[in-house]
Backbone atoms as SQL, in Angstrom:
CREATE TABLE atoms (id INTEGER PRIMARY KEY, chain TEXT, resi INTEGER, resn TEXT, atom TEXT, x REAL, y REAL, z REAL);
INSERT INTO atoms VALUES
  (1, 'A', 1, 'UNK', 'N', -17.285, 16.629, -12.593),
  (2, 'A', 1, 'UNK', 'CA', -16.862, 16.228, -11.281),
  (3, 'A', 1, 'UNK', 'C', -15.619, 15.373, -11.429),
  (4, 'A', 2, 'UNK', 'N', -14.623, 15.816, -10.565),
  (5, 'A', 2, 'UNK', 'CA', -13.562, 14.923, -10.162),
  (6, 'A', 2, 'UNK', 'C', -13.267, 14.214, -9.216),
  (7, 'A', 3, 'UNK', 'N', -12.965, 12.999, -9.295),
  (8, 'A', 3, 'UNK', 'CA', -13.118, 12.348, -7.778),
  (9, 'A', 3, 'UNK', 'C', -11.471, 11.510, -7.763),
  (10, 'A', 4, 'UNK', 'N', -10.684, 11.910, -6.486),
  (11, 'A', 4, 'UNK', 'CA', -9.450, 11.289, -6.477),
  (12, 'A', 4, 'UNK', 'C', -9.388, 9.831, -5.572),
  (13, 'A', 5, 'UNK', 'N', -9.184, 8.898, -6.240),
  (14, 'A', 5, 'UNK', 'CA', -8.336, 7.459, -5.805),
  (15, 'A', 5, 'UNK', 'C', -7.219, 6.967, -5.890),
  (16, 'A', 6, 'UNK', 'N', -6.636, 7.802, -4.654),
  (17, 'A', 6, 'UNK', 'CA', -5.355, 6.969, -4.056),
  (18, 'A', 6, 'UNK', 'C', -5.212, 5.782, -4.151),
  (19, 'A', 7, 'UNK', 'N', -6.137, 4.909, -3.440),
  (20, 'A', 7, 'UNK', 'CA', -6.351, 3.766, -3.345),
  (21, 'A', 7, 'UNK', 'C', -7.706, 2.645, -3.046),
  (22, 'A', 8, 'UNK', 'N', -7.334, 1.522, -3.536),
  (23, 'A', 8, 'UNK', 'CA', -8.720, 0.826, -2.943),
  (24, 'A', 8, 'UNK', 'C', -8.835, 0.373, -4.768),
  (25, 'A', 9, 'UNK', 'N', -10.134, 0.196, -4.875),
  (26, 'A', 9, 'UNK', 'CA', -10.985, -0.467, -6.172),
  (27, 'A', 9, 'UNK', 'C', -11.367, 0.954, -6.894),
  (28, 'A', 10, 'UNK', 'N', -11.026, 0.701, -8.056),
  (29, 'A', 10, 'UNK', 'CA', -11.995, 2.399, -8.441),
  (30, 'A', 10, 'UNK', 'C', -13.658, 1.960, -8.524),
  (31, 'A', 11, 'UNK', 'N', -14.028, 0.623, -8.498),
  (32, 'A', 11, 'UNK', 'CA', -15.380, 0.172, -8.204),
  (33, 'A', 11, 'UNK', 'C', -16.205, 1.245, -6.988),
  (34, 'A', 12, 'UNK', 'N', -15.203, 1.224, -5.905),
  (35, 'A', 12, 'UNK', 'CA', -15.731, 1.977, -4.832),
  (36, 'A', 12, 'UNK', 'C', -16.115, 3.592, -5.427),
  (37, 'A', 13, 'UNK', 'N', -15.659, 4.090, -6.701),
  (38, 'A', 13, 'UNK', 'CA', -16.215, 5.684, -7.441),
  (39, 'A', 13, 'UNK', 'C', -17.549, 5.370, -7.810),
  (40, 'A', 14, 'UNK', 'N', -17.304, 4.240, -8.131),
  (41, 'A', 14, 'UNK', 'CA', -18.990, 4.215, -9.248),
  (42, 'A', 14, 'UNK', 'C', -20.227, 4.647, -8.655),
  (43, 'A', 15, 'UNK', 'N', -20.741, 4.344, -7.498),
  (44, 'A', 15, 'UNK', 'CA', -21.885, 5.018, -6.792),
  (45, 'A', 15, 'UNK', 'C', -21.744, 6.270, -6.693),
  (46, 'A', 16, 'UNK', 'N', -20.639, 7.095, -6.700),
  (47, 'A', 16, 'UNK', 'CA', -20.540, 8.557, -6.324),
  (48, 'A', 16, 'UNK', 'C', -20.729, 8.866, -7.961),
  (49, 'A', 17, 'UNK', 'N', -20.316, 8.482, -8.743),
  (50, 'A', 17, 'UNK', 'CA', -20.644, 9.301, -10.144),
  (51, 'A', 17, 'UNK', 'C', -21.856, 9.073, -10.774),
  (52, 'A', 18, 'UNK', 'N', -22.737, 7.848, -10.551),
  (53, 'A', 18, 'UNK', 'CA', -24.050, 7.320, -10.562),
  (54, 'A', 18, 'UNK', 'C', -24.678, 8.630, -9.843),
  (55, 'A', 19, 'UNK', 'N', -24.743, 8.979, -8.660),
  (56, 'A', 19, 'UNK', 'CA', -24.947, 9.752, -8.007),
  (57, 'A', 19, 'UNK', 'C', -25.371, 11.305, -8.681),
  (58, 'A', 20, 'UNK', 'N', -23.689, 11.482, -8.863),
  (59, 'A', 20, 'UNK', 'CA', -23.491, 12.701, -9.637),
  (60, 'A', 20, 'UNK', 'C', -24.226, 12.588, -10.768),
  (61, 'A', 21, 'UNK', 'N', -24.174, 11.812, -11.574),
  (62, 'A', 21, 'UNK', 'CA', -25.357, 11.909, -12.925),
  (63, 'A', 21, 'UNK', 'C', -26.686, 11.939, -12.929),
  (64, 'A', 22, 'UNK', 'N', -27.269, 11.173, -12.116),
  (65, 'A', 22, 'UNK', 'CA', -28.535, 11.470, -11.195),
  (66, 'A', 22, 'UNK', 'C', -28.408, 12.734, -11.020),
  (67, 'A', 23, 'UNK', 'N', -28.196, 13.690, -9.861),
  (68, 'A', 23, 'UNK', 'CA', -28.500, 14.389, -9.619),
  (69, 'A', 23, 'UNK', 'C', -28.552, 15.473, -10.828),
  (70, 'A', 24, 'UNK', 'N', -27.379, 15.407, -11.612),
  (71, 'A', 24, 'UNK', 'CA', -27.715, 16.471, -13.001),
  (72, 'A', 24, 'UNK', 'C', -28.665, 15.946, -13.603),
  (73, 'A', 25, 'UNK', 'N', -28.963, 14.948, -13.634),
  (74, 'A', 25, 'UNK', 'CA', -30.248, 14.865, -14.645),
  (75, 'A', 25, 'UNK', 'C', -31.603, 15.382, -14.220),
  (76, 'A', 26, 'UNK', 'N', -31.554, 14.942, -12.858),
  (77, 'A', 26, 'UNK', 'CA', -32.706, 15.768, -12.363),
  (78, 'A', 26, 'UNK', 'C', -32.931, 17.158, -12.156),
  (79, 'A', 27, 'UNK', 'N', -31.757, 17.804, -12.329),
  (80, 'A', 27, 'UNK', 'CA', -31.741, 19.246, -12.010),
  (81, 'A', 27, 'UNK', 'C', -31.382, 19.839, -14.038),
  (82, 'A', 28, 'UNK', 'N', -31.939, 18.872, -14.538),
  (83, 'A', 28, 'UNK', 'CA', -32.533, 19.154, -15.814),
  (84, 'A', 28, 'UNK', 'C', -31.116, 19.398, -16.389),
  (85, 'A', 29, 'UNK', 'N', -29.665, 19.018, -16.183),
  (86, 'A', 29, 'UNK', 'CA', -28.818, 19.047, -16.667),
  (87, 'A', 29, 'UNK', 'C', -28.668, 17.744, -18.426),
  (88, 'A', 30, 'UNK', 'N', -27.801, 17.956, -19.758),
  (89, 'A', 30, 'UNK', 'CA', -28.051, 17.269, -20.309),
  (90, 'A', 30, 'UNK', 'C', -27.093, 16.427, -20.405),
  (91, 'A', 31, 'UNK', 'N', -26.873, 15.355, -20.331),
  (92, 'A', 31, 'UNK', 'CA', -25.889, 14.203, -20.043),
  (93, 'A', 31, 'UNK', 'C', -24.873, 14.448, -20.508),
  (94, 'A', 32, 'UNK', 'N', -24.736, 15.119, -21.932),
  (95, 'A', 32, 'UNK', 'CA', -23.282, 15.678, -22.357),
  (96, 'A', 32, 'UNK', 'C', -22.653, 16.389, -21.314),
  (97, 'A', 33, 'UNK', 'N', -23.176, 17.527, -20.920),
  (98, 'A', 33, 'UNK', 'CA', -22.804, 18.004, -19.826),
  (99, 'A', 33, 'UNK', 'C', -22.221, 17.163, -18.418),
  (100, 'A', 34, 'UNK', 'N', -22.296, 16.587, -18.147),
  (101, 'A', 34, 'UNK', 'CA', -22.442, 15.727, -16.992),
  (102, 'A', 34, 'UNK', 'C', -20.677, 14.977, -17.146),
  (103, 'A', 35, 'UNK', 'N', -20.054, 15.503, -17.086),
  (104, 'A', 35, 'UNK', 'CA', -18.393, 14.973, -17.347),
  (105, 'A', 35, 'UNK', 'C', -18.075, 14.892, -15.936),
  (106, 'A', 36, 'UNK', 'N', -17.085, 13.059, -16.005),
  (107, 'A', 36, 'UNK', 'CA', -16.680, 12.654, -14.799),
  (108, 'A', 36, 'UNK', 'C', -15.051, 12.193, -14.763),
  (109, 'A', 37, 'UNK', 'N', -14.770, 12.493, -14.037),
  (110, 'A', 37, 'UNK', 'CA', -13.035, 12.670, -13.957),
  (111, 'A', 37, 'UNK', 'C', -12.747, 11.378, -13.420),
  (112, 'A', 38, 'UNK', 'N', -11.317, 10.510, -13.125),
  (113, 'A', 38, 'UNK', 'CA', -10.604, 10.277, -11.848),
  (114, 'A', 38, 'UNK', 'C', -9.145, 10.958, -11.824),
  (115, 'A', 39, 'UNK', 'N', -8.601, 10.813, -10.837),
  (116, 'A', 39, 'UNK', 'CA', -7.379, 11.322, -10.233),
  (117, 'A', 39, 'UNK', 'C', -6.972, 9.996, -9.800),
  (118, 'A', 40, 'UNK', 'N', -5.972, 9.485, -10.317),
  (119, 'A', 40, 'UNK', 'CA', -4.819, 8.612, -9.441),
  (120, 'A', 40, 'UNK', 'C', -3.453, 8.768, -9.937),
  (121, 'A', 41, 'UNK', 'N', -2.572, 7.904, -9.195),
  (122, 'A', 41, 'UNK', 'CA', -1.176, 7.951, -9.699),
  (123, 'A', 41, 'UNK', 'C', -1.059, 6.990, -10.171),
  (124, 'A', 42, 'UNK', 'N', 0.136, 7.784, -11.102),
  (125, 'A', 42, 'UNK', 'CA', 0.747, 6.503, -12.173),
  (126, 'A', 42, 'UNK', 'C', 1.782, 7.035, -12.729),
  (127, 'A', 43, 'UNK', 'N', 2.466, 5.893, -13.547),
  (128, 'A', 43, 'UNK', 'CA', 4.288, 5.795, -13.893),
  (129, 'A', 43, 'UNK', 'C', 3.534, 5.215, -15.612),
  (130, 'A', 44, 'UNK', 'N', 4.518, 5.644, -16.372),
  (131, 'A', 44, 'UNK', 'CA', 4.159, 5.015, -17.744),
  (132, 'A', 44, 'UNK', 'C', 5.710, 4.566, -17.818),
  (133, 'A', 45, 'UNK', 'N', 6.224, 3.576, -18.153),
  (134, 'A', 45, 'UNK', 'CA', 7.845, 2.639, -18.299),
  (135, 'A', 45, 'UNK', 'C', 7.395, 2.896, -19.906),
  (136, 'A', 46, 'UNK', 'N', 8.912, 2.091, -20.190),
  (137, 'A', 46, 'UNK', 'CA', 8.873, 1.178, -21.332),
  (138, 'A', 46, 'UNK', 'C', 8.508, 0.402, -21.517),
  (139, 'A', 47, 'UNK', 'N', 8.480, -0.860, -20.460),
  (140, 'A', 47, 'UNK', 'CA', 7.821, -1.667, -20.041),
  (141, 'A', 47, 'UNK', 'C', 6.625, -1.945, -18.786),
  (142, 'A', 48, 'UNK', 'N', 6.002, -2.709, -18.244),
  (143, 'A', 48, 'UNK', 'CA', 4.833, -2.313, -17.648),
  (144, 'A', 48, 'UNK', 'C', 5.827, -3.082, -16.412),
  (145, 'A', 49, 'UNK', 'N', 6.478, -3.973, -16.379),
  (146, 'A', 49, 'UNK', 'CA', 7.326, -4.358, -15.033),
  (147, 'A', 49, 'UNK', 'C', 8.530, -3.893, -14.584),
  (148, 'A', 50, 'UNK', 'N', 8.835, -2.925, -15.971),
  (149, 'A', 50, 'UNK', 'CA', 9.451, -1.532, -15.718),
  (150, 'A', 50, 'UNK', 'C', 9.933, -0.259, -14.810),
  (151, 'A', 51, 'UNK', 'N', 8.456, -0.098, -15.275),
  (152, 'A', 51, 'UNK', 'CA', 7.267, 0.794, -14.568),
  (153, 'A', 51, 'UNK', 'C', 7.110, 0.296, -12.816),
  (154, 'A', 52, 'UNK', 'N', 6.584, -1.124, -13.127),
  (155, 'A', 52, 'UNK', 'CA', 6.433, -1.356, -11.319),
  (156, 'A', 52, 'UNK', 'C', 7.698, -1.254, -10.658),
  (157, 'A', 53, 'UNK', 'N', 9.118, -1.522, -11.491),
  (158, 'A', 53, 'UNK', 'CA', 10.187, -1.965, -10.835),
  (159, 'A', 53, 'UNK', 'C', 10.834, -0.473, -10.237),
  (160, 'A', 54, 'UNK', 'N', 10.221, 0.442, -11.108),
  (161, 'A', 54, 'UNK', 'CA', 11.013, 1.958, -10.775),
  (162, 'A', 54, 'UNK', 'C', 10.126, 2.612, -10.130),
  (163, 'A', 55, 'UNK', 'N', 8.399, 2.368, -10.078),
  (164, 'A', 55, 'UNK', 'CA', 7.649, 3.103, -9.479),
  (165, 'A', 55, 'UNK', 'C', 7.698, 2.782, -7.673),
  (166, 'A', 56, 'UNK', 'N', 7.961, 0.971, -7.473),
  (167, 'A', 56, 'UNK', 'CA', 7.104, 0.919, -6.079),
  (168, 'A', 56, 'UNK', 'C', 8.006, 1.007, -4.782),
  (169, 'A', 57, 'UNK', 'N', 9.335, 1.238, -5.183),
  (170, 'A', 57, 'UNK', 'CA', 10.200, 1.105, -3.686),
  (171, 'A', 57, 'UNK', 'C', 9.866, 2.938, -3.281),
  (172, 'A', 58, 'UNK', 'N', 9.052, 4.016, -4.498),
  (173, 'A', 58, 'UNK', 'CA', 8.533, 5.238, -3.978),
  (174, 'A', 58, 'UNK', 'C', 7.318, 5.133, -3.805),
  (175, 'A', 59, 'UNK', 'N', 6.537, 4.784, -4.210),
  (176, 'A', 59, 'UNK', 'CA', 5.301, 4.284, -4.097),
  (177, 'A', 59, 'UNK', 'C', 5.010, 3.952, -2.538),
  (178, 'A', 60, 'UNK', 'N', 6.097, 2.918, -2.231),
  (179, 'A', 60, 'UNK', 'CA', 6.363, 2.358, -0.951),
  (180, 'A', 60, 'UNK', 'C', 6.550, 3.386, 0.043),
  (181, 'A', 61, 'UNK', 'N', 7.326, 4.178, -0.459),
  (182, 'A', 61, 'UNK', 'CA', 7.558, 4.963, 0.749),
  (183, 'A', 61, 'UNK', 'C', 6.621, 6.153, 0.844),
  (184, 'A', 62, 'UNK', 'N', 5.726, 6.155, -0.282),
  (185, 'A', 62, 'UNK', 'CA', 4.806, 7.332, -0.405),
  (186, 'A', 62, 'UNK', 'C', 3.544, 6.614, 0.610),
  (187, 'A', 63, 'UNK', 'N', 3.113, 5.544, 0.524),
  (188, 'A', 63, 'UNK', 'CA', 2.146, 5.253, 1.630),
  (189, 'A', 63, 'UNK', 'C', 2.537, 4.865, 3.017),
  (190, 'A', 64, 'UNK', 'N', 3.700, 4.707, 3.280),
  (191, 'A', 64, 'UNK', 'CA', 4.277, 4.564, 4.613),
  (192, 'A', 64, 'UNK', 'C', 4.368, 5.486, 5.440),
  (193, 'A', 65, 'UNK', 'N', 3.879, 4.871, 6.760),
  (194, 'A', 65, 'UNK', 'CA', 3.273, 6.092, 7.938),
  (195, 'A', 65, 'UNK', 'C', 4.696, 6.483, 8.582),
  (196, 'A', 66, 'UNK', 'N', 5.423, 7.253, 7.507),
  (197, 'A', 66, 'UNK', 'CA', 6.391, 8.188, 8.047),
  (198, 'A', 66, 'UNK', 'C', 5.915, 9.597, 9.046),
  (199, 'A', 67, 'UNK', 'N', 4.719, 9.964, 8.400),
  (200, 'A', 67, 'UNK', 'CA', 4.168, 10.898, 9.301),
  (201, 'A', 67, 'UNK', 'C', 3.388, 10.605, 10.112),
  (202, 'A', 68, 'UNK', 'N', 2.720, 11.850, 10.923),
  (203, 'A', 68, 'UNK', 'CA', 1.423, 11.221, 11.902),
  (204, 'A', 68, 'UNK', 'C', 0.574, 10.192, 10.931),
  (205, 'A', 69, 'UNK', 'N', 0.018, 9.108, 10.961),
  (206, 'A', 69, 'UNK', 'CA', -1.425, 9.117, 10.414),
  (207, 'A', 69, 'UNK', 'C', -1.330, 8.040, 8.968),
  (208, 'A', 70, 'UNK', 'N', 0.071, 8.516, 8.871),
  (209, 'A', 70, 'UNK', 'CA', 0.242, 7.636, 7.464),
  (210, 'A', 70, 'UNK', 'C', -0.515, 7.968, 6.420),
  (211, 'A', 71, 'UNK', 'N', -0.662, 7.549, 5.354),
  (212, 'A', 71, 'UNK', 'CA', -1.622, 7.298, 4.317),
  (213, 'A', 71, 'UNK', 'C', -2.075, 6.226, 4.054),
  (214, 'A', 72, 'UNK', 'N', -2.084, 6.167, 3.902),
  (215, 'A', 72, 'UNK', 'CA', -3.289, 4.759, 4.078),
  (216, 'A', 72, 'UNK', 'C', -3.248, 3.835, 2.946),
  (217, 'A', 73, 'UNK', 'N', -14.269, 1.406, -13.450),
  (218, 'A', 73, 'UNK', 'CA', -15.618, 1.770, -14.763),
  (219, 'A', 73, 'UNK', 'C', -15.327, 3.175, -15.632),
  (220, 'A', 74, 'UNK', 'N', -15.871, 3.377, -16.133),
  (221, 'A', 74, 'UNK', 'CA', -15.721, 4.681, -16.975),
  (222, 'A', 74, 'UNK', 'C', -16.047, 6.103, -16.694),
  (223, 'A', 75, 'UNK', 'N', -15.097, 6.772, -17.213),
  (224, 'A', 75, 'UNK', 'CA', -14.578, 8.051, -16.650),
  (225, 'A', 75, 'UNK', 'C', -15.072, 8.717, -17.715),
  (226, 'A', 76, 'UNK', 'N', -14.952, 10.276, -17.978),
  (227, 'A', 76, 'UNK', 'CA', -14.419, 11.071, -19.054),
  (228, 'A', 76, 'UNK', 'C', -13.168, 11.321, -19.357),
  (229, 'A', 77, 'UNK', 'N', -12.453, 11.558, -18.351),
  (230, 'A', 77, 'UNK', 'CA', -11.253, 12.295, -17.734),
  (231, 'A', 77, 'UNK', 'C', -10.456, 11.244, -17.110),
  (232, 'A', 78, 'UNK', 'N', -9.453, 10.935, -17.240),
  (233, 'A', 78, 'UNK', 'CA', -7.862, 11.016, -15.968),
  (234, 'A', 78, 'UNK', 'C', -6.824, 11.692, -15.737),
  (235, 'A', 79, 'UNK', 'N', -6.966, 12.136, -14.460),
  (236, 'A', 79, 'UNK', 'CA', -5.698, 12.782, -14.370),
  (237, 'A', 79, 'UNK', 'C', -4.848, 12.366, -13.529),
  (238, 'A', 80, 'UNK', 'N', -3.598, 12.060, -13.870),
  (239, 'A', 80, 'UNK', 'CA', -2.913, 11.157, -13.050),
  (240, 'A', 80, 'UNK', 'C', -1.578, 11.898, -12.511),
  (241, 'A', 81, 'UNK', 'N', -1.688, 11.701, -10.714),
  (242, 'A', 81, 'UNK', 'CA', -0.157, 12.544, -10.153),
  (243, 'A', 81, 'UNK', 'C', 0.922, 11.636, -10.562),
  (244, 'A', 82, 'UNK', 'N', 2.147, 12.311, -11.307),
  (245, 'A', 82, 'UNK', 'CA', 3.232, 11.416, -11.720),
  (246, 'A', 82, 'UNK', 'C', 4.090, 11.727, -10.511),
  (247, 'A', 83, 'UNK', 'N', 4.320, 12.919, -9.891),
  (248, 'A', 83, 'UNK', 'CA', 5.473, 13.536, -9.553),
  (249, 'A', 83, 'UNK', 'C', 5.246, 12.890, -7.662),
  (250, 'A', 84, 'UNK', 'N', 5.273, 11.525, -7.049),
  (251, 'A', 84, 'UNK', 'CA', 5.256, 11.359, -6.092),
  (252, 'A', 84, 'UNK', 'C', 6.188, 10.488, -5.206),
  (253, 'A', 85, 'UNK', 'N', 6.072, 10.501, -4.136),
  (254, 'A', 85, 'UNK', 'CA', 7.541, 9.870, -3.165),
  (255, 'A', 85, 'UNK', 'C', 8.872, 10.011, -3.645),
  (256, 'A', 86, 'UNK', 'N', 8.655, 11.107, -4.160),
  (257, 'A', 86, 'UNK', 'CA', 10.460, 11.082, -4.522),
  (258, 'A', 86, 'UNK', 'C', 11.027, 10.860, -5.808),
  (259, 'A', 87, 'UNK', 'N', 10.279, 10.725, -6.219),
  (260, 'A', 87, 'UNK', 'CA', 10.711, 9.869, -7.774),
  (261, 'A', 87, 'UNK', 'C', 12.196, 11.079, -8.701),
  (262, 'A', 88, 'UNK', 'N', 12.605, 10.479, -9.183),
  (263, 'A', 88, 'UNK', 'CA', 14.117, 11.343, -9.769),
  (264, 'A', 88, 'UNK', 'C', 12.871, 12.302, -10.782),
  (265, 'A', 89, 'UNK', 'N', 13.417, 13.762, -11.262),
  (266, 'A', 89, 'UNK', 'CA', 12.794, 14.584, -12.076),
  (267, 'A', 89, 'UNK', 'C', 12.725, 13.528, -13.823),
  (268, 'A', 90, 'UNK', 'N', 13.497, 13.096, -14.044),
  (269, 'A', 90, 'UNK', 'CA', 14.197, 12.568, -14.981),
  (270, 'A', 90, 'UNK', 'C', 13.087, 11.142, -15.503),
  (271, 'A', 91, 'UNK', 'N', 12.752, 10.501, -14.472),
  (272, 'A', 91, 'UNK', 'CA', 12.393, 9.520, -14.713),
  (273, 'A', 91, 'UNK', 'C', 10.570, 10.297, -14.428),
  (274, 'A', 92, 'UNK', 'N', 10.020, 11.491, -14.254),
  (275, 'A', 92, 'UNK', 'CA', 8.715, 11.907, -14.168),
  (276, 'A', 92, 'UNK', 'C', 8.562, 11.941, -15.245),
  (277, 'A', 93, 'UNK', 'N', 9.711, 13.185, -15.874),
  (278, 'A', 93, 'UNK', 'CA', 9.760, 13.388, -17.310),
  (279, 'A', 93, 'UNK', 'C', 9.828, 12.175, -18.124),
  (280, 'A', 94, 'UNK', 'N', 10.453, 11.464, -18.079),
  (281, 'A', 94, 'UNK', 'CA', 10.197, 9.955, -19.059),
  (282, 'A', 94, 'UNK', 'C', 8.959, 9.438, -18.860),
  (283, 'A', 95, 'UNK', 'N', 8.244, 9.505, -17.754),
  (284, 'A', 95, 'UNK', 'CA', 6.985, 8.959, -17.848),
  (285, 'A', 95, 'UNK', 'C', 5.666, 9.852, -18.739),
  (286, 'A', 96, 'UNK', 'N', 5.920, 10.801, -18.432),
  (287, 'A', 96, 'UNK', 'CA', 5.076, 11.936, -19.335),
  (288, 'A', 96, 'UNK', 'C', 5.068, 11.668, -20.698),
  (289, 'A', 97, 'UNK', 'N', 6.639, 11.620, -21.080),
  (290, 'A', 97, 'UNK', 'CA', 6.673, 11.587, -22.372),
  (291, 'A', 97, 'UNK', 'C', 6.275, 10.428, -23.039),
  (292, 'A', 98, 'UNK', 'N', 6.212, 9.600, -22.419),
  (293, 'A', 98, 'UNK', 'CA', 5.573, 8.038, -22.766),
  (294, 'A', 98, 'UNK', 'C', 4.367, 8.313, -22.937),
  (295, 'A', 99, 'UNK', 'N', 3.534, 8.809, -21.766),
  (296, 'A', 99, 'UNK', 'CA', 2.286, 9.130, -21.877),
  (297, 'A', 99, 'UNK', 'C', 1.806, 9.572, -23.214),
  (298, 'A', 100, 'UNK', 'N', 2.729, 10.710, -22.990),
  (299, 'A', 100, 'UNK', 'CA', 2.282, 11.994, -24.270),
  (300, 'A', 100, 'UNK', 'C', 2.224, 10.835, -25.816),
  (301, 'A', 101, 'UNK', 'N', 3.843, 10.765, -26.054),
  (302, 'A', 101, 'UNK', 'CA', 3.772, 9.568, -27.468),
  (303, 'A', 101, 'UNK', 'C', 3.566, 8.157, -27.683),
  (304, 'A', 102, 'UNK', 'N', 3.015, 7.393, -26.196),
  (305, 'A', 102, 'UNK', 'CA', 3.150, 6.031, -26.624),
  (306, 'A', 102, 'UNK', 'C', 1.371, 5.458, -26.258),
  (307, 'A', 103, 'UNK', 'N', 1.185, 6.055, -24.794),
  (308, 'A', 103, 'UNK', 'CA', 0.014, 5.683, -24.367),
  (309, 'A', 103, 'UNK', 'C', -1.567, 6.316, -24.870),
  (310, 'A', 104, 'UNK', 'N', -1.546, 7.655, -24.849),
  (311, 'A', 104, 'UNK', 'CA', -2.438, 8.219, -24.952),
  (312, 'A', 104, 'UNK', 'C', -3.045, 8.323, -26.674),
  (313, 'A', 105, 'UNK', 'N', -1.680, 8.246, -27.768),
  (314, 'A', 105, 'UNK', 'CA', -2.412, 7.998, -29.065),
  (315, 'A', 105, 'UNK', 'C', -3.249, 6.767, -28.825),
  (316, 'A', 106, 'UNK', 'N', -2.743, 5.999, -28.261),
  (317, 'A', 106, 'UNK', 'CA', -3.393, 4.422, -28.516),
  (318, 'A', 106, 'UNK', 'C', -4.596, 4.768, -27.630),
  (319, 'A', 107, 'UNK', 'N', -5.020, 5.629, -27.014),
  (320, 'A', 107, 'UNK', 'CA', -6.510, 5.609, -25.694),
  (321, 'A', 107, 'UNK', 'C', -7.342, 6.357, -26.659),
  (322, 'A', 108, 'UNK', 'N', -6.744, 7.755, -27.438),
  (323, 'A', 108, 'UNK', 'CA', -7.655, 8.314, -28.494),
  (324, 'A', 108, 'UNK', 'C', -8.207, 7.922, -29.676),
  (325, 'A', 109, 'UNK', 'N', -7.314, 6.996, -29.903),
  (326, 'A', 109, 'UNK', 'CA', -7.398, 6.187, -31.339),
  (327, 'A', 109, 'UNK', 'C', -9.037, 4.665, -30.660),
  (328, 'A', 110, 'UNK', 'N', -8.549, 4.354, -29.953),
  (329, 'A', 110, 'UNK', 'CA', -9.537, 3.204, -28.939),
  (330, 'A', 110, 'UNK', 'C', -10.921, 3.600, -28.624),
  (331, 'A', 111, 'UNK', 'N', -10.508, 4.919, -28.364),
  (332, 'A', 111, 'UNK', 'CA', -11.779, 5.743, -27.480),
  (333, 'A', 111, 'UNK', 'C', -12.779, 6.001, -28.715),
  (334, 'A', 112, 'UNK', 'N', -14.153, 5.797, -28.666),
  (335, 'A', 112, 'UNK', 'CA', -15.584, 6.452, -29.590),
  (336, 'A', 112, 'UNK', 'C', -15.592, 8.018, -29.726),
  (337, 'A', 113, 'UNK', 'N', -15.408, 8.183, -30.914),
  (338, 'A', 113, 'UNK', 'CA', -15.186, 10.040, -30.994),
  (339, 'A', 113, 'UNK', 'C', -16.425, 10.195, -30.653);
């Protein structure tokens, strides 16, 4: 299961994946099985005030009620939208690639095989 947070606490997921594991367990599923995602956005910088300094004037304009309506614990999985409010192609791609060589060795290396 994947569950996307735009925004708010990701505290507010935890009952829904509690949920979700419950229910596979009872339907005789085996906990390995039972894999839980999130979805949010994110910028990887060079730096982490970087990152905020190039991510939030789009950021900004990505939750701003330009249109009707506006917008408004442990995982298995993240998958995170890079490509939002506008952001230059250039600077998506720099964030990826950060991801790819700077962030994610250090989450696999951290993470319990």
């Amino acid at each position: 299961m994947t569950l996307g947070l735009i925004g708010g606490s990701p505290a507010r997921a935890k009952p829904l994946f509690e949920l979700y594991r419950q229910a596979g367990a009872q339907s005789g599923q085996p906990a390995w099985k039972l894999k839980a995602g999130l979805v949010s956005h994110f910028l990887v910088g060079a730096t982490s005030q970087g990152a905020r300094d190039t991510l939030f004037p789009h950021y900004r304009d990505y939750l701003a009620p330009k249109t009707p309506g506006g917008r408004g614990f442990v995982v298995d999985r993240f998958m995170g939208q890079v490509d939002l409010g506008g952001l230059p192609c250039d600077t998506v791609m720099d964030s990826i690639e950060l991801f790819a060589t700077e962030v994610a060795p250090v989450i696999r290396r951290e993470l319990p095989q």
